[in-house]
Every structure is written in C-alpha cells, then in structure tokens.
C-alpha positions in Angstrom: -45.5 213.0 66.8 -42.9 215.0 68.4 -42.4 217.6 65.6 -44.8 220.6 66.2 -45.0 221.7 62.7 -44.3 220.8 59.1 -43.0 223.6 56.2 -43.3 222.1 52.7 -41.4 222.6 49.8 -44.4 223.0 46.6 -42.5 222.0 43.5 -41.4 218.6 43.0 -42.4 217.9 46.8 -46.4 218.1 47.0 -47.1 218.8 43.4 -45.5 217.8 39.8 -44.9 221.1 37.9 -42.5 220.3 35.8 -44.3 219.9 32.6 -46.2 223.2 32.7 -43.1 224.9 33.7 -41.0 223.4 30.7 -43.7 224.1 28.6 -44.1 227.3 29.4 -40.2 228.4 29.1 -40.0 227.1 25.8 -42.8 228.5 24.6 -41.1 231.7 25.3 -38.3 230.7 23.9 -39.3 230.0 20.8 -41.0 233.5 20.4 -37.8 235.1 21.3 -36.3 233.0 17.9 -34.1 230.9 21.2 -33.3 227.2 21.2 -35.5 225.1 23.3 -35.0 222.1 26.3 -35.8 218.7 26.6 -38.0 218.9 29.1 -35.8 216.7 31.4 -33.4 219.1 31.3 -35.6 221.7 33.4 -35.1 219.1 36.4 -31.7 220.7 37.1 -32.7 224.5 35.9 -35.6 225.2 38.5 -35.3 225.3 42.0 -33.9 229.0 42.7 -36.9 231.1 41.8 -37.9 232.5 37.9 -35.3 234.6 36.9 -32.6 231.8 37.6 -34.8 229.2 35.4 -35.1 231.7 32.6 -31.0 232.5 33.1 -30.5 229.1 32.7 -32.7 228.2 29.8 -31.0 231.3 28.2 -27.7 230.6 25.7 -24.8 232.4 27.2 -24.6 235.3 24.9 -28.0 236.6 24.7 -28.6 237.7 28.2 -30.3 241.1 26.2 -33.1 238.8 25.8 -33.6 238.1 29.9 -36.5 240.5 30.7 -38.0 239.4 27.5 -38.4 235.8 27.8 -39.5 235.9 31.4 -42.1 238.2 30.8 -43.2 235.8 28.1 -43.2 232.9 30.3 -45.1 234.7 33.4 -47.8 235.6 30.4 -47.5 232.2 29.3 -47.6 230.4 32.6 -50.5 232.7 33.9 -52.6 230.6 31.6 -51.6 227.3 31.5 -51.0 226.9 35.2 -53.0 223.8 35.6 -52.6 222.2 32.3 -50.2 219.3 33.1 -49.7 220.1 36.8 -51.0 217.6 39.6 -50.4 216.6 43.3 -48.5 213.6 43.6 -50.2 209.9 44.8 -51.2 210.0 48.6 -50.2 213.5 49.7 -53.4 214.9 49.9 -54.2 211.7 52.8 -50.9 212.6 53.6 -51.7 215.8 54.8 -54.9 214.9 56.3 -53.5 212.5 58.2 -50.7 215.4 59.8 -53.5 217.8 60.8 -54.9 215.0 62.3 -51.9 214.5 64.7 -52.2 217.6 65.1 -49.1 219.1 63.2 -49.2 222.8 61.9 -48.6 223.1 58.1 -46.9 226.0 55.4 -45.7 225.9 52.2 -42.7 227.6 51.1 -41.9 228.0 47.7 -39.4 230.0 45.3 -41.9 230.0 42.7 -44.1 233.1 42.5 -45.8 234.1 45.3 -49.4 234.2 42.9 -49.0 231.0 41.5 -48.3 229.5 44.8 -51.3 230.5 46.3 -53.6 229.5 43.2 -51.4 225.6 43.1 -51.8 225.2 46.3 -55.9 226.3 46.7 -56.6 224.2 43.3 -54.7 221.3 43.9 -55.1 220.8 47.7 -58.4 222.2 48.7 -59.0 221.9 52.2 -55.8 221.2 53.6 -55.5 223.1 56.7 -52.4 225.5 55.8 -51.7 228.1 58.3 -49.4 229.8 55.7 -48.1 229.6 52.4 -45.0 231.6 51.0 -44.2 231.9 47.7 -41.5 234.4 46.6 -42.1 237.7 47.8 -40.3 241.4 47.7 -39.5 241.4 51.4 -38.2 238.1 51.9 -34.8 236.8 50.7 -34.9 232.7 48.6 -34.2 229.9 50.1 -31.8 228.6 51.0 -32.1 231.9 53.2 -33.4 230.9 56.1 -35.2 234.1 56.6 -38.9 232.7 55.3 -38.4 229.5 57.3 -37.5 231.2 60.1 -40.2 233.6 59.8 -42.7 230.6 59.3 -42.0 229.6 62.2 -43.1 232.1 64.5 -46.0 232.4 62.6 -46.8 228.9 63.2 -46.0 229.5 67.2 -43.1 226.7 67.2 -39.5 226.9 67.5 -37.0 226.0 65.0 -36.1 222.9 66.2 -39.5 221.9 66.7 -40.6 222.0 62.7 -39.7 219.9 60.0 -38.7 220.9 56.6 -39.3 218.8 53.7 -38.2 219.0 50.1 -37.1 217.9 47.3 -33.7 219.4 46.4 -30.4 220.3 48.3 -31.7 224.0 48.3 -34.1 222.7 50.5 -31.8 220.6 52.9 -30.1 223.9 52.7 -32.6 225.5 54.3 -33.3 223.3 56.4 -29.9 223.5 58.3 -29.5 226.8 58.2 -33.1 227.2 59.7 -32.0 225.0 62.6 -34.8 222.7 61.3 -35.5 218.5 60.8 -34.5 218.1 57.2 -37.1 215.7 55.1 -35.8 214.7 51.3 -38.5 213.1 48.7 -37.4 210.7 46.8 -39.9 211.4 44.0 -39.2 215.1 42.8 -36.6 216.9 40.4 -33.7 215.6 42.4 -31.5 212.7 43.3 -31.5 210.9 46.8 -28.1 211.4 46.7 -28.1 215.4 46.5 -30.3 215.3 49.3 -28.7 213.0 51.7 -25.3 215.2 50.8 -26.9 218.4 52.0 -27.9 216.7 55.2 -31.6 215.5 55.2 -32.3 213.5 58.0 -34.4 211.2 56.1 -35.6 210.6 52.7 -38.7 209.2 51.9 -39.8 207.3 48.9 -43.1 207.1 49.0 -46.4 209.9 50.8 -46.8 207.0 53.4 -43.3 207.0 54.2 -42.7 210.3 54.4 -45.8 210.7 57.3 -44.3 207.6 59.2 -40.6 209.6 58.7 -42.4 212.6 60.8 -44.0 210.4 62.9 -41.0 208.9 63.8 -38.1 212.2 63.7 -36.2 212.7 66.8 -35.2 216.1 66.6 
C-alpha cells in the first residue's frame, strides 16, 4: 500500500445514519407545528453540519423557528442515536484489514463532534483510530481543508501521502483542497456522478473494492 494513511468521511461512508437523522428532524418539526420530509429527501439536506440540515428542512419564511427546532433535534437525536443507525456490509473487515497493512486511520465528520465519538466507539469497536473529528469550535467544515490538514500531522504523514474517502462532493472537495487521494463510495447519500465531478480518483462500489482502490492508488 503506498498510501500512508486513510481519513474517513462517517455519514453515508462507514455508517448509515440517515434514518435516525430524518427521524429525528422531523420529530422536531412536528413539535414546532412545521411540515415534515420524506425521508429521502434528507439525502440531499445533510452533509454541511446541523445547522445547515435544520436550514434546509426549515420552510423559507420561518427562519424564527431555527434555534428552536435544532435544539429539539439535538434533544431528540441525543436519544435515539443508535436506533436505526448501523455500519455498512464489510467495513468493519475493511478496516481491519488497513491496519493490517499498516495504514493509519481518522474519521472526519461535520456531524457533532459528541455524536461522532459515541457512532464511531459503538458501531466500530476496536478499530485502531488514531483520531476522530467531529465538528468542533476551533475548526472550520469541510470542505475547509483545515481539519484534514490538521489530521494529517497528527497522523505523522504528509498530504499527499493520505487518502480521503467519502461519500459526497463536499468530501471530494476536501480532498482536493487538502492536496489528498480522493476516494468516492458508491453506497452513501450521493450519486457516483457528483463524486466523479468533484474529482475523486476512484469510486468504489462495494467495502472490498474500496480496500483494493487503496491498495492500488498511485498518488
């Protein structure tokens, strides 16, 4: 493996969320008396961190309700954080087999830096993370390179030496702008095409394709 390291997108990418996260937006919409959302429609509203799901799942007009509804869905959320929410097929052997090649590995999330931690320690115990980043105060979203870049140096690698894989073009996004091998997944919120548009270097359809797609990078 010629790629030092490995920085993982969480949603969509190791883990499907997206039912707990639906649930738990409309759930706070309807206490706030506010239309709710197919839950396939969420596919296209997360990606940017909290506040821009909750802008989005708003109707234009009642932006006075913002503050509320989000505190209702953390309160919400807090709870029922496991209740739909799994790892996808084969990434835990996935994993296992990249720390076996020796491969550093981090998660970087825009989802709360909290539930970050608690997905990632329920959902992949024992997978040798040096880091995981969720959204935090001092560190600017992707697809700010900042937290990539940061990841990197505490993983001990340069830039070019990491991977970066996701599921979405914010992720591609950072990728590039990190200087870093761009990995799409075929099987999260997004479409192939989104992510071969914002420049991943390969996209993978399946956990055993995506480790032969690091095996095999030439960065």
């Amino acid at each position: 493996m010629l790629l030092r390291a490995v920085i993982f997108d969480l949603d969509g990418t190791l883990v499907d969320s997206l039912g707990d996260i639906a649930d738990a937006t409309n759930h706070a919409l309807t206490l706030h008396g506010l239309p709710t959302h197919p839950e396939s429609a969420y596919l296209r509203f997360v990606g940017s961190g909290v506040r821009e799901l909750i802008r989005r799942a708003v109707p234009a007009g009642r932006e006075d309700l913002l503050e509320p509804v989000l505190a209702s869905y953390k309160a919400y959320y807090d709870d029922h954080l496991f209740d739909r929410t799994a790892h996808y097929p084969g990434i835990p052997e996935m994993l296992t087999a990249l720390a076996g090649d020796g491969a550093r590995m981090a998660v970087l999330s825009n989802k709360s830096d909290d539930f970050v931690k608690r997905l990632v320690a329920r959902l992949l115990p024992g997978v040798p993370f040096a880091a995981v980043y969720g959204e935090r105060p001092d560190l600017p979203r992707k697809p700010d390179p900042t937290a990539a870049l940061a990841l990197a140096r505490e993983l001990g690698v340069a830039p070019t030496e990491c991977a970066f894989v996701g599921d979405t073009s914010i992720d591609m996004d950072t990728a590039r702008a990190a200087g870093m091998y761009g990995v799409g997944v075929a099987w999260g919120f997004r479409e192939v095409a989104e992510l071969k548009a914002h420049g991943a270097r390969a996209v993978a359809d399946t956990a055993q394709s995506l480790l032969t797609a690091l095996r095999d990078a030439r960065p």
